[in-house]
ZAMARGU-4260 file (C-alpha; in steps of 0.2 Angstrom, whole numbers, plus 5000, padded with zeros to 4 digits):
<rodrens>
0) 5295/5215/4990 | 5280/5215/5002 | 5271/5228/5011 | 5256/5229/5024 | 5244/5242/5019
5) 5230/5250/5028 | 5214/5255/5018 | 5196/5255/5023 | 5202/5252/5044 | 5210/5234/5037
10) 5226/5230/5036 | 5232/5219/5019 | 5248/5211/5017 | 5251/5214/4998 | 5266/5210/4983
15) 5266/5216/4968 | 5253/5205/4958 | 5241/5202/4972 | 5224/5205/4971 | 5215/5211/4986
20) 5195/5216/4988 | 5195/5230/4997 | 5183/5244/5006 | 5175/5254/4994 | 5188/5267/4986
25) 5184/5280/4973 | 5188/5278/4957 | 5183/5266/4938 | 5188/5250/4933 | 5206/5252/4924
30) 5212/5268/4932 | 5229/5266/4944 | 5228/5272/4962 | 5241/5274/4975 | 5239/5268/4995
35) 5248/5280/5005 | 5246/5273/5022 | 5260/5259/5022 | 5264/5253/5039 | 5277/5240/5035
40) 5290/5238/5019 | 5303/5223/5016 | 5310/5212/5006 | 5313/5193/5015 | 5318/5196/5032
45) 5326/5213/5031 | 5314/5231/5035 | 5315/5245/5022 | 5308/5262/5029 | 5290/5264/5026
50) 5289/5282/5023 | 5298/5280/5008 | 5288/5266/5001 | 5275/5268/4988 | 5261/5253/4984
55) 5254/5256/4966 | 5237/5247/4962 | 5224/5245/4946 | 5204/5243/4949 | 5200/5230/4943
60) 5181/5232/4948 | 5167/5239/4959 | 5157/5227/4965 | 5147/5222/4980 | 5150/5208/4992
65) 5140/5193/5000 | 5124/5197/5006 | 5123/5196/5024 | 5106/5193/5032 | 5101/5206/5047
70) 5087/5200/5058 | 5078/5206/5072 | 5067/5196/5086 | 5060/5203/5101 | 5050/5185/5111
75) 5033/5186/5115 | 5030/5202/5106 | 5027/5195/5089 | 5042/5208/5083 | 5052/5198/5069
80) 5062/5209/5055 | 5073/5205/5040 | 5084/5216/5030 | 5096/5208/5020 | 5116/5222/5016
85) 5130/5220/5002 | 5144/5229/5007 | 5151/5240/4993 | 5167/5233/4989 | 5184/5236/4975
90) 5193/5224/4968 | 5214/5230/4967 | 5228/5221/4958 | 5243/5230/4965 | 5254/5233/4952
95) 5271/5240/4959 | 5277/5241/4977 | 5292/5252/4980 | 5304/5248/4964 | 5297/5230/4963
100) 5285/5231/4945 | 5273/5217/4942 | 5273/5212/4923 | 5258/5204/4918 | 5265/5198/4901
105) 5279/5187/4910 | 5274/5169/4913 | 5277/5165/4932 | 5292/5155/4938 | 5290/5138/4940
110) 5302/5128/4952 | 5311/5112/4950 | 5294/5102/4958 | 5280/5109/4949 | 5290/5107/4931
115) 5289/5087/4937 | 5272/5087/4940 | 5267/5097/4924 | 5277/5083/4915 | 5270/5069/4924
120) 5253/5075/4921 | 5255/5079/4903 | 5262/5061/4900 | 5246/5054/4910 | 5236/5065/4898
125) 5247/5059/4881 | 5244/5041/4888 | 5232/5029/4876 | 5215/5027/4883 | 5207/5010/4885
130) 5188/5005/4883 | 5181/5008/4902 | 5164/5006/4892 | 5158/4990/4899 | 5161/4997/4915
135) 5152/5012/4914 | 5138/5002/4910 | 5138/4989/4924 | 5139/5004/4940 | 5124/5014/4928
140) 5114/4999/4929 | 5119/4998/4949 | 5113/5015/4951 | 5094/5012/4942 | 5091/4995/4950
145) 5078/4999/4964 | 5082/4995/4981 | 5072/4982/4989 | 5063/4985/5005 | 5059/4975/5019
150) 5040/4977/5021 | 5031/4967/5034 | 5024/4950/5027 | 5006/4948/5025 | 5003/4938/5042
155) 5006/4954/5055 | 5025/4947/5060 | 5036/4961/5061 | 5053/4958/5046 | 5065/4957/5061
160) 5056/4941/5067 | 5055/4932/5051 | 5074/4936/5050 | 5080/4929/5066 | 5070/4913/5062
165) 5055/4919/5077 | 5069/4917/5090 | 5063/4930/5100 | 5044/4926/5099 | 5038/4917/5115
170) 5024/4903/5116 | 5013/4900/5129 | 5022/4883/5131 | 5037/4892/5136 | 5029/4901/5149
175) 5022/4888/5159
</rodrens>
């Protein structure tokens, strides 16, 4: 069962074993609070009334949020300001909404698919490991070898000449 609830002027779409962050709410970290304002309840696709639904949830924390960065400029008036705000905020697991009870003991479900990859990847894991030492060693040797750099020879020609062969230089011969 799902229900949207509004705490803090948002609005959360929660099930029982969510965890939301949330606007600051009163209360310490392991005490069970109750969001009154439901606006929507169902299960699927069906409704439920929302008046009769209740949404049960456990703080998990008080903590504060990303940092956000607050600055002020006036141009041409050498008027520059910096203030830095971290939003007070709670951290919820909603435990029960309406009847539905979340029960943190009970291992999730796992469907058909995921059981075949948890199978395939513990066979991969099981699998006998060869010697990728030599390897290792030839792309770490790649990574140290200094790169070479195309300087200018000695004679003033510029490197793009010398690799073309001097087919772009001119002669005076080749003006006349």
């Amino acid at each position: 069962m799902f229900a949207v609830v509004r705490t803090g002027g948002k609005q959360y779409r929660v099930a029982a074993g969510d965890k939301i962050a949330v606007e600051k709410l009163a209360g310490e970290a392991g005490e069970t609070i109750t969001l009154g304002d439901v606006l929507l309840a169902g299960e699927g696709d069906s409704l439920e009334d929302a008046a009769s639904v209740t949404v049960s949830a456990e703080i998990i924390a008080q903590a504060k949020s990303e940092k956000v960065v607050v600055f002020k400029k006036r141009r041409r008036h050498n008027y520059r300001r910096k203030n830095g705000h971290r939003q007070q905020m709670t951290l919820l697991r909603i435990t029960a909404v309406g009847d539905d009870k979340y029960d943190r003991t009970a291992a999730p479900k796992a469907t058909a698919a995921e059981a075949d990859e948890t199978s395939v990847t513990e066979t991969v894991a099981s699998a006998p490991k060869t010697d990728d030492s030599a390897e290792k060693a030839a792309t770490e040797a790649k990574k140290a070898a200094p790169k070479k750099d195309a300087a200018p020879s000695k004679s003033g020609e510029h490197p793009a000449d010398t690799a073309t062969g001097d087919a772009g230089a001119q002669t005076t011969e080749d003006t006349k």
